[in-house]
C-alpha positions as semicolon CSV with decimal commas, in nm:
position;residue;x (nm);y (nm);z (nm)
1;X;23,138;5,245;-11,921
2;X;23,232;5,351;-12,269
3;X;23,028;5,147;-12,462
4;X;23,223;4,924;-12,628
5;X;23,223;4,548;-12,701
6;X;23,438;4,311;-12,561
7;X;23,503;3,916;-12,589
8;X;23,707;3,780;-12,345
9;X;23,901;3,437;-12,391
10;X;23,804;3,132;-12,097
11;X;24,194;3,151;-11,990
12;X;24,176;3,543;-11,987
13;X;24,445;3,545;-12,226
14;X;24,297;3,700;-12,503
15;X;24,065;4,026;-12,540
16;X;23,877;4,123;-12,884
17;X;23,736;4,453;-12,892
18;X;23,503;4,598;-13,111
19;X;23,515;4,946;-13,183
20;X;23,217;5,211;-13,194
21;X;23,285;5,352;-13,534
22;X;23,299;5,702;-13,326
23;X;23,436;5,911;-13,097
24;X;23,366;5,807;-12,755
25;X;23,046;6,028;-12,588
26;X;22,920;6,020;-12,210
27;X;22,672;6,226;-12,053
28;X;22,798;6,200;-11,721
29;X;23,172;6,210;-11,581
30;X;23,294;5,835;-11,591
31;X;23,637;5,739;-11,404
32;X;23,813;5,436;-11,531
33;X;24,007;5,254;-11,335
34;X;24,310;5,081;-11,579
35;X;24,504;4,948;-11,272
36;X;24,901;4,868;-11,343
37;X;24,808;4,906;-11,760
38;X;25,020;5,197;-11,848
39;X;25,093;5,118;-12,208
40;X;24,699;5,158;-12,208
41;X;24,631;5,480;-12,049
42;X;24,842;5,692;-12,324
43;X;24,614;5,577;-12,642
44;X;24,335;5,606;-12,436
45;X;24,380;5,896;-12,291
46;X;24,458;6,043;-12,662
47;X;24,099;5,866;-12,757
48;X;23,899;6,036;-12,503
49;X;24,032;6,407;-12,631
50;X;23,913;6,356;-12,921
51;X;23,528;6,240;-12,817
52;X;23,311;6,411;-12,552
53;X;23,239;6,417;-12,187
54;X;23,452;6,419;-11,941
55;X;23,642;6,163;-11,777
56;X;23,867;6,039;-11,515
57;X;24,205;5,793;-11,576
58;X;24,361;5,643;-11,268
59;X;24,475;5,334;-11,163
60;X;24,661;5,118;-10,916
61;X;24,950;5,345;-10,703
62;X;25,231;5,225;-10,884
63;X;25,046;5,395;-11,169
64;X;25,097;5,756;-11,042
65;X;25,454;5,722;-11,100
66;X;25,421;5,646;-11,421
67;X;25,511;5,995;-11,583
68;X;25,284;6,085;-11,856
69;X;25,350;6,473;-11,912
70;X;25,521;6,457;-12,250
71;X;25,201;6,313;-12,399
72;X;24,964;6,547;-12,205
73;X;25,196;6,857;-12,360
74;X;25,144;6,769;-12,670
75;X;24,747;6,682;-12,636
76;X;24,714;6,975;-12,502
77;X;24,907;7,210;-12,776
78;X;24,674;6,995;-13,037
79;X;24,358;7,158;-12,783
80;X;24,327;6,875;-12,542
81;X;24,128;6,990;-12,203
82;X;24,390;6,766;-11,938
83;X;24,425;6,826;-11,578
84;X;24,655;6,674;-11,371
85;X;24,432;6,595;-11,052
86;X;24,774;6,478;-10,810
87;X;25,104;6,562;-10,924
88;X;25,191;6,753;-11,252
89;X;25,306;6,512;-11,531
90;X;25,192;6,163;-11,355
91;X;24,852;6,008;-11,336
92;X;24,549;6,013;-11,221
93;X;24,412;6,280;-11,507
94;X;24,077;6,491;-11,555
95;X;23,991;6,478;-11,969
96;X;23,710;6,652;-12,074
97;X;23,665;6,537;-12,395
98;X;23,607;6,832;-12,664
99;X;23,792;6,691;-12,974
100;X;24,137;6,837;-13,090
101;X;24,254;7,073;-13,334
């Protein structure tokens, strides 16, 4: 959904990603759906400030009690556009990408 490259290993062990050389850029509002992956909504969700569009992070329900307010704060005082769309400081988040201070 983001446009980026991915090989995955046969035993699903290993993941190489190739990067876009750019900020990230949709057209439409995408949601992606990380599951349990917590360590990789916070980069993420930092990545997706900084391109364009807007965009959707949830996951599995376990994930939504995953707090992830003292990252939003400070995305937000560098000009981050985050919405919490449940509870305040925990997952699932609104990001509309429109690149940081």
């Amino acid at each position: 959904k983001l446009g980026v490259k991915y090989t995955l290993s046969a035993d699903k062990t290993e993941c190489v990603v190739e990067g876009l050389g750019r900020p990230f850029s949709v057209s439409e509002p995408v949601e992606l759906f990380l599951g349990n992956a917590g360590t990789a909504m916070r980069p993420l969700a930092a990545a997706l400030c900084v391109g364009q569009g807007e965009y959707v992070l949830t996951g599995e329900p376990r994930m939504k009690e995953r707090p992830i307010g003292h990252l939003v704060t400070a995305l937000q005082k560098a000009g981050a556009d985050i919405e919490y769309l449940e509870n305040t400081n925990y997952p699932p988040l609104k990001i509309v990408g429109t690149g940081l201070k």
